[in-house]
Every structure is written in structure tokens, then in C-alpha cells.
C-alpha positions as CSV (number, residue, x, y, z in Angstrom):
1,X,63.4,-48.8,-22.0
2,X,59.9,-49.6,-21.4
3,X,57.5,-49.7,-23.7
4,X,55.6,-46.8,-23.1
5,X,58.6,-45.1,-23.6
6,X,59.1,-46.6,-26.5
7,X,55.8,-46.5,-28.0
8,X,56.2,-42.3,-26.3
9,X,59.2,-41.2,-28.5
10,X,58.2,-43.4,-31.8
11,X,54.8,-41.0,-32.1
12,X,57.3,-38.4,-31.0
13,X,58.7,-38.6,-34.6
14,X,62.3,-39.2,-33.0
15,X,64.5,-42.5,-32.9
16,X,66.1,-43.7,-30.3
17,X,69.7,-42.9,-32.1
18,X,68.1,-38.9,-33.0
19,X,67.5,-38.5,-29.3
20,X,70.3,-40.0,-27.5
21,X,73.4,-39.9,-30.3
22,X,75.0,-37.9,-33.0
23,X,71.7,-37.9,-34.7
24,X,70.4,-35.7,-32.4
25,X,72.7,-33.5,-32.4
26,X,73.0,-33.3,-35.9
27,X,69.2,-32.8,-35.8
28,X,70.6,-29.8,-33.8
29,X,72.9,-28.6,-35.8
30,X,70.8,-28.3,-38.4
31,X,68.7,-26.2,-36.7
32,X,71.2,-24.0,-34.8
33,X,70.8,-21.7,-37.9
34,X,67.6,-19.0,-37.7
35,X,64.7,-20.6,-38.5
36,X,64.0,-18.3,-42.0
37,X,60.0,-18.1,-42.5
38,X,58.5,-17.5,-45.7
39,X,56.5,-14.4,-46.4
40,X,31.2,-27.7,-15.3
41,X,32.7,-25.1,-17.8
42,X,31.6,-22.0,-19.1
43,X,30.1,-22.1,-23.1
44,X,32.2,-23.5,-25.2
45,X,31.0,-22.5,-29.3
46,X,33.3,-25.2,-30.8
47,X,33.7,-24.3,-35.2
48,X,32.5,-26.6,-37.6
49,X,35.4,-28.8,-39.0
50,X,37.4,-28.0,-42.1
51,X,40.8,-29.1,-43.6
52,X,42.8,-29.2,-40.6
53,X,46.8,-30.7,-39.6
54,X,45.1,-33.9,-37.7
55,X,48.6,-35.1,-35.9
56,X,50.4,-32.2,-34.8
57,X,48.4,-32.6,-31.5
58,X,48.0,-36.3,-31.1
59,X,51.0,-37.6,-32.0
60,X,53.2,-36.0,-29.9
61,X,54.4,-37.5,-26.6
62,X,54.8,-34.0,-24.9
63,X,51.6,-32.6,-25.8
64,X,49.8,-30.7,-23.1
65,X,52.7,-32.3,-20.7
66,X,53.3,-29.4,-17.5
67,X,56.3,-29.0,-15.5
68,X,55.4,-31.6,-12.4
69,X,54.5,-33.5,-15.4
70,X,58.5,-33.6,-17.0
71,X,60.0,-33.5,-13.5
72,X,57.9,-37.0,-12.8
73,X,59.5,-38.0,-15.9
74,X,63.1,-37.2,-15.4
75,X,62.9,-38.2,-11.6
76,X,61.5,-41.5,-12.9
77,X,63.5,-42.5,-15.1
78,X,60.8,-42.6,-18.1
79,X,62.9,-39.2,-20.1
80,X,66.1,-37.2,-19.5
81,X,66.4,-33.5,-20.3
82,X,68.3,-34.6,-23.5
83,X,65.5,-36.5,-24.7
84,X,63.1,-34.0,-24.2
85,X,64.5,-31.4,-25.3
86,X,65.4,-33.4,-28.9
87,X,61.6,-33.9,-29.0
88,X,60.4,-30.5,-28.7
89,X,63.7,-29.7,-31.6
90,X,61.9,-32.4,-33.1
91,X,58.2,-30.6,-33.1
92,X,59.7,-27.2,-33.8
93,X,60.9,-28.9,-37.0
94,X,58.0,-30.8,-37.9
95,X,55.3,-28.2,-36.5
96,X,56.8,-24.7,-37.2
97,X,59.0,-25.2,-40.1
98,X,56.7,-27.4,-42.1
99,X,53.0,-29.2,-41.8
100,X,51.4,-26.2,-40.8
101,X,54.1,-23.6,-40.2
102,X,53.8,-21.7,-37.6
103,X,56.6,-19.8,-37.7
104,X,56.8,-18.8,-34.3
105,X,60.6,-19.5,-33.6
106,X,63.0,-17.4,-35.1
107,X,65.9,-19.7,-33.6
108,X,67.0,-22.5,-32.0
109,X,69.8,-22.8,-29.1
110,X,72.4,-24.9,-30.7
111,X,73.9,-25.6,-27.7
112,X,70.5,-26.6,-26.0
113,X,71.2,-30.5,-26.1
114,X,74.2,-30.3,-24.9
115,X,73.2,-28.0,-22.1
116,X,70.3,-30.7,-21.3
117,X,72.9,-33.5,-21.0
118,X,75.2,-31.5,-18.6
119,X,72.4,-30.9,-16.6
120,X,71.2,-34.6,-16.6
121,X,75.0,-35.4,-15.2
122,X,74.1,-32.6,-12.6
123,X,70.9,-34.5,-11.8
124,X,72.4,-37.8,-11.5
125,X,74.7,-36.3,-9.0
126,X,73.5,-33.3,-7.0
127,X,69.5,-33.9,-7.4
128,X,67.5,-31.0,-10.0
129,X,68.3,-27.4,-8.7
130,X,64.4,-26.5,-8.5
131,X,60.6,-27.1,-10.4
132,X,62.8,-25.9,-13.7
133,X,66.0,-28.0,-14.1
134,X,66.0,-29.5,-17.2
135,X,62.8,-27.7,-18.4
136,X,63.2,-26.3,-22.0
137,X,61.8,-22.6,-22.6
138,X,61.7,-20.3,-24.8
139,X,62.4,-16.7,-25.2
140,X,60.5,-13.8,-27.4
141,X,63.4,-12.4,-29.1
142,X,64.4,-9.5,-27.5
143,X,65.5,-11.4,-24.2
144,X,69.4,-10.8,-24.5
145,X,71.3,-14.2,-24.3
146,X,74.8,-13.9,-23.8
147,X,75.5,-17.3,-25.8
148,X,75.4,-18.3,-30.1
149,X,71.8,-17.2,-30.1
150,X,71.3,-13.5,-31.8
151,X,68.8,-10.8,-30.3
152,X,67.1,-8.9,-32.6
153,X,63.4,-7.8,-31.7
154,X,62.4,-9.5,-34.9
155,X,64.5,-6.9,-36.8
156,X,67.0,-7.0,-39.8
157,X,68.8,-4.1,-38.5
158,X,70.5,-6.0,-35.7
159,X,70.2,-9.1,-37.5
160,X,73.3,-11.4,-36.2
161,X,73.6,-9.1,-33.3
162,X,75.2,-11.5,-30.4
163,X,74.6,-9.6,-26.6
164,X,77.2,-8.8,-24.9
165,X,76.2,-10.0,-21.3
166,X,72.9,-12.4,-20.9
167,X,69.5,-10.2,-19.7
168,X,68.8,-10.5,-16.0
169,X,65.5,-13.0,-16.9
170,X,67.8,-15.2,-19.1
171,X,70.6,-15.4,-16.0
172,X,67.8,-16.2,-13.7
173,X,66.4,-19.0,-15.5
174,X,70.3,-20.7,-16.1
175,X,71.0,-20.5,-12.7
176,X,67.6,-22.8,-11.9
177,X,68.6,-25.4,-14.3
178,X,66.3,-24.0,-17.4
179,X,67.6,-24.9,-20.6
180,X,67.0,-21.6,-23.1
181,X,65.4,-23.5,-25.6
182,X,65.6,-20.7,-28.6
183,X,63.8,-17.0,-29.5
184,X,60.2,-16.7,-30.8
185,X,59.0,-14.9,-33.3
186,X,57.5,-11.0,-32.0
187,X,55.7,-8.2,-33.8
188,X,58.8,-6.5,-34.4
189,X,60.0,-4.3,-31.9
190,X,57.3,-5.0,-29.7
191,X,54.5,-3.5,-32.0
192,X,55.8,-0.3,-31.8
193,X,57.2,0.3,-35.2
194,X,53.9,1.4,-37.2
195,X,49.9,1.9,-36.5
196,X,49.2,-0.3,-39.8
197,X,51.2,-3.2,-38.4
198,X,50.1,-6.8,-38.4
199,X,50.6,-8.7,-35.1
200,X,53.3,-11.5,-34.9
201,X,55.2,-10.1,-38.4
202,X,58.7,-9.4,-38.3
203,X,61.6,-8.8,-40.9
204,X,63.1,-12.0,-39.5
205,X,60.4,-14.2,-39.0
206,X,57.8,-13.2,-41.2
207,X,54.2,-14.0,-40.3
208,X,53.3,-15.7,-37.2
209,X,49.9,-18.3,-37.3
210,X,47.8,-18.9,-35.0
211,X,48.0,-22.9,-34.4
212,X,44.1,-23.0,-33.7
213,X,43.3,-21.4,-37.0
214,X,46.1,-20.6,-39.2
215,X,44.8,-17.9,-41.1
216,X,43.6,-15.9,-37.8
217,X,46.4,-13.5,-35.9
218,X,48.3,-14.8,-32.7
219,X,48.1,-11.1,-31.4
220,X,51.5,-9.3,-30.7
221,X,53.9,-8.5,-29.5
222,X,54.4,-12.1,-27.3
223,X,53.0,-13.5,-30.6
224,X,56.0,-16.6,-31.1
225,X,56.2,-16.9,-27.2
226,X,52.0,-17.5,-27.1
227,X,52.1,-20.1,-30.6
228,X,54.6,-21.9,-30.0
229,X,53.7,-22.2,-25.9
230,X,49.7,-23.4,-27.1
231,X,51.5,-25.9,-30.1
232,X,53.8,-27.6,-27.3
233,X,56.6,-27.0,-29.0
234,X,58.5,-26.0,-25.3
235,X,56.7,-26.9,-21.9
236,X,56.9,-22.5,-20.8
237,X,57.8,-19.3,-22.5
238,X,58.8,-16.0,-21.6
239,X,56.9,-12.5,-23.1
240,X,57.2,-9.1,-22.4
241,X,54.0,-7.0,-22.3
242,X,53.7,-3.2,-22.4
243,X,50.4,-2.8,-22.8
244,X,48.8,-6.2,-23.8
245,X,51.7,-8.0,-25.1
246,X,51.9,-10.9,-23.2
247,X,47.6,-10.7,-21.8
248,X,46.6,-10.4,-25.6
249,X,48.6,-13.6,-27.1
250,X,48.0,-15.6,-24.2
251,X,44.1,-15.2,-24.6
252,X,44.2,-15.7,-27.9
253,X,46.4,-18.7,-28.1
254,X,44.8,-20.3,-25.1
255,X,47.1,-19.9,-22.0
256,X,47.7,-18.4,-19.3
257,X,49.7,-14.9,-19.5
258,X,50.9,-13.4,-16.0
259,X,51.5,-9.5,-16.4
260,X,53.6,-9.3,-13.6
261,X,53.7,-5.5,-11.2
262,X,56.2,-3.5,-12.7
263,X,59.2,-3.9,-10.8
264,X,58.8,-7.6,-9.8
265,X,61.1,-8.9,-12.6
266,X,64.1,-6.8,-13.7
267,X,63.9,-5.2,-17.4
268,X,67.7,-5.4,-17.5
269,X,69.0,-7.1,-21.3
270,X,64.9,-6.6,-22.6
271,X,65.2,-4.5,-25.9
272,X,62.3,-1.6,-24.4
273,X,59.8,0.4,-25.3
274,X,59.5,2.2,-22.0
275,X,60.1,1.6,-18.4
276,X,57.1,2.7,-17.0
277,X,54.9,-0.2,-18.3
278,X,57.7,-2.9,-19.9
279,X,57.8,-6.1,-17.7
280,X,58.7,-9.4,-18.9
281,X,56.3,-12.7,-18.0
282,X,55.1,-16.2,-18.3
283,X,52.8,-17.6,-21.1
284,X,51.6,-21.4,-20.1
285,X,49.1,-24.2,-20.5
286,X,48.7,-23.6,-16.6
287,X,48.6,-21.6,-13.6
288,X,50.9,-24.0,-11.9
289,X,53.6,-23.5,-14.7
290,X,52.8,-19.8,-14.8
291,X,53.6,-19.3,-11.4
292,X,56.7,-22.1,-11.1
293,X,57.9,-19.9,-14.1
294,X,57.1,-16.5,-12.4
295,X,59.1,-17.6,-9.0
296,X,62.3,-17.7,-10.7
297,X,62.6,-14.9,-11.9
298,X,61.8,-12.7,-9.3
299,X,65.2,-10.7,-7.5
300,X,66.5,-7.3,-6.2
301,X,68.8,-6.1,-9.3
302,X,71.3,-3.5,-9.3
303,X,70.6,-2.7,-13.0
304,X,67.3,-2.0,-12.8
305,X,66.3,0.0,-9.9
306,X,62.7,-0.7,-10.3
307,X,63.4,-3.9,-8.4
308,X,65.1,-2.3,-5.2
309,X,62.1,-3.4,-2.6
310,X,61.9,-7.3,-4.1
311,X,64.2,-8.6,-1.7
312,X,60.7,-9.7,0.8
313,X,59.3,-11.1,-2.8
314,X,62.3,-12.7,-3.9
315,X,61.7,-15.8,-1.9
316,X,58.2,-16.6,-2.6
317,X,57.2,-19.6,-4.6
318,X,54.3,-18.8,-6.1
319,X,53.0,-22.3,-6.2
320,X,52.4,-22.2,-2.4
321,X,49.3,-20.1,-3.5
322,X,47.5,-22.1,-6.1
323,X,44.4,-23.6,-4.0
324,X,41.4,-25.3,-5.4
325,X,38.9,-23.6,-3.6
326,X,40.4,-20.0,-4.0
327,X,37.4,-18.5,-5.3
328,X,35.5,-19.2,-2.0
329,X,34.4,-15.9,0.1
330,X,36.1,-14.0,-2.6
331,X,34.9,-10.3,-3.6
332,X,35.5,-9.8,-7.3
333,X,34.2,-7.1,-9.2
334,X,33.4,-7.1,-13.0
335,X,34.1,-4.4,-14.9
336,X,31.4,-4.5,-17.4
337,X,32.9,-1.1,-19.1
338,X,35.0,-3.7,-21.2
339,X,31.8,-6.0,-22.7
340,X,29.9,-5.3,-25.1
341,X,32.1,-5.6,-27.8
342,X,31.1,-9.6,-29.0
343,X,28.0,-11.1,-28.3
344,X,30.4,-14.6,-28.0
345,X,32.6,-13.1,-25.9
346,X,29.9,-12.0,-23.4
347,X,28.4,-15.5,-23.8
348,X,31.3,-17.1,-22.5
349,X,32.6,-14.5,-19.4
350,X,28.6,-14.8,-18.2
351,X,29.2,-18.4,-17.9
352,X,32.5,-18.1,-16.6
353,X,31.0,-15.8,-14.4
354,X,28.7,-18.1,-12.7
355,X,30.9,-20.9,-12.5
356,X,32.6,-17.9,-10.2
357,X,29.5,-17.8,-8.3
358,X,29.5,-21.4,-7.5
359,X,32.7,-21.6,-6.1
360,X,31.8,-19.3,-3.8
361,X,32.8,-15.4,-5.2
362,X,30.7,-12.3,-4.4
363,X,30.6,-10.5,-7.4
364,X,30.2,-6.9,-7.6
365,X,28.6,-6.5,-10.7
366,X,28.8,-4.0,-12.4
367,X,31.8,-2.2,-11.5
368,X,32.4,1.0,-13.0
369,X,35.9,3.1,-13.6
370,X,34.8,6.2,-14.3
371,X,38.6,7.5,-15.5
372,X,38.6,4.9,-18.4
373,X,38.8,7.3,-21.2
374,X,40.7,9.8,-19.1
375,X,44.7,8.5,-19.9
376,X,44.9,7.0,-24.1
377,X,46.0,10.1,-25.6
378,X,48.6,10.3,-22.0
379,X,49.6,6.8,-22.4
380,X,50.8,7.2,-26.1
381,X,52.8,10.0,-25.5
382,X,54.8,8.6,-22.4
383,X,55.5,5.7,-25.0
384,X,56.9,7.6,-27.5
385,X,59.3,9.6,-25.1
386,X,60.4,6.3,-23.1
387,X,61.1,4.4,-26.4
388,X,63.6,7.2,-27.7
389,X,65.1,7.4,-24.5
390,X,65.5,3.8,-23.7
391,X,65.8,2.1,-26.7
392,X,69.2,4.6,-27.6
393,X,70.2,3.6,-23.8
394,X,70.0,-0.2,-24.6
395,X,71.8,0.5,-28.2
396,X,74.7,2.3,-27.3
397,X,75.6,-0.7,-25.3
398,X,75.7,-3.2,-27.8
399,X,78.8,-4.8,-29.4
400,X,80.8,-4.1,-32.3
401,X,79.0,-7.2,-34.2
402,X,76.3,-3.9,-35.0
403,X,76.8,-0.5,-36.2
404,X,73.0,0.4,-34.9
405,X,73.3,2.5,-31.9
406,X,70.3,4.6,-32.1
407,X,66.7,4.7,-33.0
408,X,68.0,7.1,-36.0
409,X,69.9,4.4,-37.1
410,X,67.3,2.1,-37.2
411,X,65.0,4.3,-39.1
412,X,67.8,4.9,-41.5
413,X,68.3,1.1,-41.7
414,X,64.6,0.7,-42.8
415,X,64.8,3.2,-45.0
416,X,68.0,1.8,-47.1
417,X,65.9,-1.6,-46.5
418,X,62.2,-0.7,-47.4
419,X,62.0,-3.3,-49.6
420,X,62.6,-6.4,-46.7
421,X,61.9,-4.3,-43.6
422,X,58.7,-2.7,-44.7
423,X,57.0,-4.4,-47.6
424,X,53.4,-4.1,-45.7
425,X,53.8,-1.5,-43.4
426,X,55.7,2.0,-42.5
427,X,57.5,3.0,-39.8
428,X,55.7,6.4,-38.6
429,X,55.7,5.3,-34.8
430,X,59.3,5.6,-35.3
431,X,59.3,8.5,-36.7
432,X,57.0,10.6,-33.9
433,X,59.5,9.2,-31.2
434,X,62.4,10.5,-33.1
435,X,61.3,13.9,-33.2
436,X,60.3,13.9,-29.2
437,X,62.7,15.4,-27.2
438,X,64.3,14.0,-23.5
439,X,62.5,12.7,-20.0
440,X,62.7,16.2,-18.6
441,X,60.0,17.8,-20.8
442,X,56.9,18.7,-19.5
443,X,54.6,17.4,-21.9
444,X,56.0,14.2,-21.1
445,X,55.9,14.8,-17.4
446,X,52.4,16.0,-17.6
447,X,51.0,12.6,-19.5
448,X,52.9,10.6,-17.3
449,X,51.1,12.4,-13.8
450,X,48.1,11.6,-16.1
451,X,48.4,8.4,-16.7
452,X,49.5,7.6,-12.8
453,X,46.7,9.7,-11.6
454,X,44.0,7.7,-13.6
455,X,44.9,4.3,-13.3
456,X,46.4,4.3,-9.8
457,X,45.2,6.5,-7.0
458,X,41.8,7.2,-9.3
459,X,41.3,3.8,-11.0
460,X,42.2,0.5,-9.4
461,X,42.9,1.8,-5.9
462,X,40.1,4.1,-5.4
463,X,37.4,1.3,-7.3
464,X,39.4,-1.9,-4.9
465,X,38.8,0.6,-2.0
466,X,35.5,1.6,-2.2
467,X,34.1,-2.0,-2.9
468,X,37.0,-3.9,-0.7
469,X,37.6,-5.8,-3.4
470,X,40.0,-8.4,-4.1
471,X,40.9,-8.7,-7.8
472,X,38.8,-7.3,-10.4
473,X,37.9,-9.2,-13.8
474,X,37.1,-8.2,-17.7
475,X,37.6,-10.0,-20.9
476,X,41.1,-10.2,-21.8
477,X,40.1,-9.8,-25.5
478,X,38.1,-11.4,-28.6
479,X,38.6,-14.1,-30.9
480,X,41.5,-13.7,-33.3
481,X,41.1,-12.0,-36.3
482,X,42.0,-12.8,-39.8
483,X,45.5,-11.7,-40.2
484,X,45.5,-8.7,-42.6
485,X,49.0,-7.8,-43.7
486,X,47.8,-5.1,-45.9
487,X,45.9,-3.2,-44.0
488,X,47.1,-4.0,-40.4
489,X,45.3,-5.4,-36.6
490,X,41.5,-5.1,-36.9
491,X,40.6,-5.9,-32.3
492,X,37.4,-5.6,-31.5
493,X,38.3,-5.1,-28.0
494,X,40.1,-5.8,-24.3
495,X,41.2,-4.6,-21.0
496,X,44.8,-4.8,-20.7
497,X,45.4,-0.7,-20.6
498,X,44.2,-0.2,-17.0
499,X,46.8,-2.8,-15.6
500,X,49.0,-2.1,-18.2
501,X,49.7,1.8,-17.1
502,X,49.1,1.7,-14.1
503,X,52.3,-0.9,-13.6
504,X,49.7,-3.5,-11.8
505,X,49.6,-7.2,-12.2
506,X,47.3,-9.2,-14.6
507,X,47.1,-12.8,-14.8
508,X,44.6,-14.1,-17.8
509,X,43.1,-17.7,-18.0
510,X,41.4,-19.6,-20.6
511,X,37.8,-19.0,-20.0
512,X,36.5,-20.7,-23.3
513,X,35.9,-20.9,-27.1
514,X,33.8,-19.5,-29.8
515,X,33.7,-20.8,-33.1
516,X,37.4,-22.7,-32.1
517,X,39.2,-19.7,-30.8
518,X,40.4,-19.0,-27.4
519,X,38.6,-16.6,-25.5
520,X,40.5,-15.2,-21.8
521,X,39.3,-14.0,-18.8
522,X,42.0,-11.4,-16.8
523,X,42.0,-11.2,-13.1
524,X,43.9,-7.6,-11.9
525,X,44.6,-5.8,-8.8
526,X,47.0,-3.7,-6.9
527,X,50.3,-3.5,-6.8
528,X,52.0,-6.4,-5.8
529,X,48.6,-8.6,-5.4
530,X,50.4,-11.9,-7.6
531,X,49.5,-14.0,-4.7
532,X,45.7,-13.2,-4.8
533,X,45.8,-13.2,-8.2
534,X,47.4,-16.5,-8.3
535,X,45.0,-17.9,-5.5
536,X,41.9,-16.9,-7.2
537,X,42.9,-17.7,-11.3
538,X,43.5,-21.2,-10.1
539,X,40.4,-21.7,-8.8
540,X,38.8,-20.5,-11.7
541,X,40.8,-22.7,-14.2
542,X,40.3,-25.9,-11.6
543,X,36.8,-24.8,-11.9
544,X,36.3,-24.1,-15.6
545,X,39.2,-26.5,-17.0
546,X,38.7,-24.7,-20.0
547,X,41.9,-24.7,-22.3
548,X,41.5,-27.0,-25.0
549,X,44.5,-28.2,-27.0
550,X,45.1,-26.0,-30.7
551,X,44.0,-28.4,-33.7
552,X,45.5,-26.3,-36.8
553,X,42.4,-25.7,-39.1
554,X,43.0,-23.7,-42.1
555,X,40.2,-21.8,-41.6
556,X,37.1,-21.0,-39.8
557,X,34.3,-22.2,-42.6
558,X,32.3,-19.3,-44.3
């Protein structure tokens, strides 16, 4: 062993006998249990310092490390997949159990080393299956794994609830050699329990921190996947996003989020909330491990017929598209309907904006959707029918480890539970999809015409069309808010709803700070458009190189 890789895993906080012998694996062990939580760049406004967790960051050999980055490392000899996977077991129990405690993992794989060294021996012998063999990620918590690892959506109710067969995602990331690292924390059930809820609480997991500022919210529902992605404590992570849930964390923990199209990745094994918006993808430190991520997981699935017309997409590396200079001769338009809301914000996508200019975009700006206000009240109400509906379908296919087979049940659960399962907030979302009847009624066929209508043929299509555009770009959101337990998520704004209903792809990057918190910038298009989107939100972040590394302050000064 050299000595960088010595001196490499001594600030990892790991011996040599805790990463390569039983002490490892003991280290394991101990955490196979659920984690348990306690109740030229664009302007940067950087916060003035207060108490803050100083080493979390520096100390830690994998910090900031990409994919390529642990691929050059295994292929050289410098780590194995054991090692690094006890390192990031290592941070998860030095970063998100104690020092500042994130608590954005709910649980850990106990089999993960294992599965690292089997996969090492497969390495030696056959070469790494693909950009992810050996490459530890993690899952938001309502990914169904098919292995000692529960799936629960954050919830007591189906608390020690094993899968019966792993979800699509989670059998597409195996078979390239990912090792499933553990589940991450969520707003439970996705954030669509109550309208008082608090972003990145569940009954499991308690409250979620944001690792920039602890006190401030991680946004929901992706909230564990987005923390513990920004704090390093696993190279990639998977989210799900219905309407901002993977867009929304990402921004405000300082990655980038890829809202896939509908349809791209299979839903199969994803606890729902409703098929016409619910897609799972990747939260990263980079566009390069967004789209390695994004590339494995595409296929043609049988269970989920959404994905019948993959098969010419199920190829495509993603990667192939990342270029430099893919902002040159570019026609973007900027859809100044969603500013306005923070003068920072504004401060920092103007910027952002010009950097644009300077590698060579045509702006259209402004760009104006005049069907913006024409689909919220529509949206909700597809939401509520699609939750009953598919939440009892993905219930009543559970094993006998659960007596829950129904959003009834659940509400029953809470009820007989109020004390642990709502102690801030209510369930009344619950409640109003309860009392909504089946897919065939017309109020629900109605909003969902609606919804289509505005956002589709009306909205993106008809606003790409007329200005032959190629992506269009808006604030992804604001800074992070305090977190507010009692009285629920205060934002101040965003623009995930157009891509969101619609079904249409959204990939946000780190654009830049104010007063220390992450501020995103989403690029969104038309159907199918990843590899445009992919071109051009690499050529901002080579441009802009604006992520910077969380550094756990307490709190913002007064």
C-alpha cells in the first residue's frame, strides 16, 4: 500500500483491519439495523461563518470523488469496492448518525460489503461489467429491494416490510455491478400524506438536515437521496420525483437532479403516488454521474407499459452526449414567469444567464407560457385519484410480513398510531384520496385532459415550436428554508410543475449560492429531449463549475 493510500483511508476514519477484515464487517453489522433518528461563474453570496462541523468535508478521502474518479481507483489498484464501500459505512456513521446528524439514511445494506468483495473477485477475473461496478448507491426508500433491506416510504405502517421481488431500478442497477448501498430518508410517502407536512420527515427517519445548513430543509420528497448524495456519503443516489421531488432536493442540496420523461425508466417495485407524473432519477455531484447513472436504468419493461417504445433508448449511453462546448449555437428560452420570487435568486440565474451568453446560447428572453395557471387545481385532483388507485395496486401485492393492503389501512394505521406517525402533522391528503372514487370517473378524466392539454400540446410544445427552441430554462427553486415542523414547508417558489405534468424531462444544475445555500438552474424540453438536455447542462456546469462542497453550519447568522 502506498502512502497516499495510506495517508487516504487514515483521514478516512477507517483502519486498515475495519476495511479489509472482520472489523469491517462488524462495522457492518452494526449498522445493518435501521438507522433510528431522533426527533467565470455566476454570483456566488457566500454566508458569514458561524459554528460549523469543520471535518466532515476535509477529512474524508471520498469527498467530492465521481464515478471515473472510483473506477481510476479500483482499475489502479489505489481502492477496491470493499474498501470503498467500508468508507462511505464509515461516513454514514460518523456523518449521519453523529457529528452533525443528518439523518438522511434510514438503512444500511448489510450485505453491501460482502456484495463489494464478490464483485472485486468478478473484477479480478472478468474486468468491471460497466461505468457502475463496484459503485455504492443509494436508494430513497420506497425503491423495493428484494434482499434484508425493508421498504417502507418512510412509514411505520409497513415498518419491517421485506419486498417480495426487487423494483425494476433496483434489478437494473445489480445487473451493472452497483452495489445497493442502503435507503434514504423521504418525506414520507413522497409528500403526499398532509398539506402541513415538513419536507424530509418521516415516522422512520425523523427529520432530515440539510448538510449546508442544518437547521434549513433538504426539500422533499428525494430529501435522504439529495443529503446524503451532497455529504458524500455514497458516490450517486436514486429519487423519485412527481412533481419536484427529485428537481427540488437536488437544487437545494447542490447537485444535479435528472427528471427523466415519463416512461424512460420503469415505475415497477416504486411505492406511487400516480403514474402519470411518478418517475424515478439520479441525484449527483455531476452531469457525468447523472447521466452514467441515468444509462442504466433505462429498458423496455413488461410491468410497466409506460416503457413499451424504450427499446431505440435502451442503448444509449448518455455520457456520449456531455460536450464542453454544448451551449454553442444553442436557442434557449427563459421563462421569466418563474422569477421574481428572490431578489438572490434572480441575482444568481442573471449571471448564470450570461455565462450562457458567452458560450455561445441565443436566449430568448423572456419567454412567456400563457397556460401557467391553467392546470394546479387539475393537477391535484389526478393525484389524488392515481394515489388511491395505485398505491392499493402496489399494496395488495405485498407479503405476508404486512397486514397493510390498502390506503384504508394505512389511514387506520395512523390513526391507532397518532402519537408516532403524526405528532406534527395530519393526514388529510389521505383522507381526500380515500373518498375519490376509480380511474373511470370523469372528474378525473376531465383534470387529466386538462392537465395534458396545458402543459403538452399548449405549453412546452406550442412555446418550443413557436421559438424553435431547444431546451427552456427557470429557477429550479430558492434557498432552503428553516425547517418548521410545526407549521409545515414555507417555498417561496420554482418551476418543476410544467415538466412535472406534462411527463417531460428536467435536468437541474448547481447555478450558485446565496448566503451558503444552493441555488439550481433547470433545463426542460420535450419528450424524450435527455440528450439535448444532457448536451446543453454540461456546458453550463463546465462553464459555471458552480457546486461547492456542503460545510455543516448550524445556522445562517441573524
Amino acid at each position: 500500500m502506498d502512502d497516499q493510500k495510506r495517508e487516504s483511508i487514515k483521514r478516512s476514519g477507517l483502519s486498515r483491519r475495519e476495511l479489509l477484515g472482520a472489523g469491517a464487517m462488524g462495522g457492518a453489522a452494526a449498522l445493518a439495523v435501521p438507522l433510528a433518528c431522533s426527533r467565470p461563474e455566476p454570483a456566488v453570496q457566500e454566508a458569514d461563518s458561524v459554528d460549523s462541523w469543520a471535518s466532515p468535508v476535509d477529512d474524508f478521502a471520498l469527498s467530492e470523488l465521481s464515478i471515473q474518479d472510483l473506477q481510476e481507483s479500483m482499475t489502479s489498484g489505489q481502492w477496491t469496492a470493499h474498501e470503498i464501500t467500508a468508507m462511505y459505512l464509515g461516513r454514514i456513521e460518523a456523518v449521519d448518525r453523529q457529528g452533525p446528524e443528518l439523518r438522511s439514511i434510514l438503512e444500511v445494506n448489510p450485505d453491501a460489503l460482502a456484495i463489494a468483495g464478490q464483485l472485486d473477485e468478478e473484477r479480478q477475473s472478468n474486468g468491471p461489467r460497466g461505468p457502475l461496478h463496484g459503485i455504492p448507491v443509494l436508494l430513497k426508500d420506497n425503491f423495493a429491494t428484494a434482499d434484508r433491506m425493508t421498504t417502507t416510504a418512510g412509514s411505520l405502517a409497513l415498518e419491517g416490510c421485506i419486498a417480495p421481488r426487487d423494483s425494476t431500478v433496483a434489478h437494473r442497477l445489480r445487473e451493472a455491478g452497483a452495489i445497493l448501498l442502503g435507503k434514504t430518508n423521504l418525506s414520507e410517502w413522497a409528500n403526499f400524506r398532509s398539506s402541513h407536512a415538513s419536507s424530509g420527515w418521516s415516522g422512520r427517519g425523523g427529520q432530515c438536515r440539510n448538510p449546508y445548513v442544518l437547521d434549513r430543509n433538504p426539500c422533499g420528497s428525494s430529501s435522504g437521496s439529495g443529503v446524503a448524495t451532497s455529504a458524500s456519503l455514497a458516490a450517486v443516489s436514486l429519487g423519485t420525483e412527481t412533481d419536484g421531488s427529485v428537481v427540488c432536493p437536488s437544487s437545494a442540496n447542490g447537485l444535479v437532479g435528472v427528471k427523466p420523461t415519463v416512461g424512460l425508466v420503469s415505475r415497477a417495485g416504486i411505492i406511487p403516488i400516480a403514474h402519470s407524473q411518478d418517475t424515478a432519477g439520479p441525484m449527483a455531484r455531476t452531469v457525468s454521474d447523472a447521466a452514467a447513472l441515468l444509462g442504466a436504468l433505462v429498458s423496455v419493461d413488461p410491468e410497466d407499459k409506460a416503457t413499451s417504445g424504450n427499446l431505440p433508448r435502451s442503448t444509449l449511453d448518455y455520457t456520449t452526449f456531455l460536450d464542453p462546448s454544448g451551449l454553442s449555437g444553442a436557442r434557449i428560452g427563459v421563462a421569466r414567469q418563474y422569477f421574481g420570487f428572490h431578489p438572490g435568486v434572480d441575482a444568481v440565474l442573471d449571471a448564470a444567464l450570461e455565462s450562457m451568453k458567452r458560450q455561445g446560447a441565443e436566449l430568448i428572453d423572456p419567454l412567456e407560457f400563457s397556460t401557467r395557471g391553467d392546470f394546479g387545481d387539475a393537477e391535484y385532483t389526478v393525484l389524488l385519484y392515481e394515489f388511491r388507485a395505485d398505491l392499493n395496486n402496489y399494496l395488495a401485492d405485498l407479503g405476508a410480513d404486512t397486514e397493510i393492503r390498502s390506503l384504508a389501512d394505512i389511514i387506520r394505521f395512523n390513526e391507532e398510531n397518532a402519537d408516532r406517525e403524526m405528532p406534527y402533522f395530519g393526514q388529510d391528503i389521505f383522507l381526500e384520496a380515500e373518498s375519490r372514487g376509480d380511474l373511470s370517473s370523469p372528474d378525473y378524466l376531465e383534470a387529466l385532459e386538462t392537465c395534458r392539454r396545458a402543459t403538452r400540446e399548449d405549453g412546452i410544445d406550442a412555446v418550443m415550436d413557436q421559438h424553435r427552441l431547444d431546451a427552456i430554462v427557470a429557477p429550479t427553486g430558492g434557498p432552503a428554508w428553516t425547517t418548521d415542523l410545526i407549521n409545515g414547508d414555507h417555498f417561496l417558489g420554482g418551476s418543476s410543475s410544467l415538466a412535472a405534468v406534462s411527463g417531460y424531462p428536467n435536468i437541474t444544475v448547481p447555478a450558485g449560492l446565496v448566503h451558503g445555500l444552493p441555488i439550481g438552474l433547470s433545463f426542460f424540453g420535450r419528450a424524450w429531449s435527455e440528450p439535448i438536455l444532457f448536451r446543453l447542462s454540461f456546458g453550463f456546469e463546465q462553464a459555471t463549475r458552480a457546486r461547492r462542497a456542503p460545510d455543516f453550519k448550524t445556522t445562517l447568522p441573524s
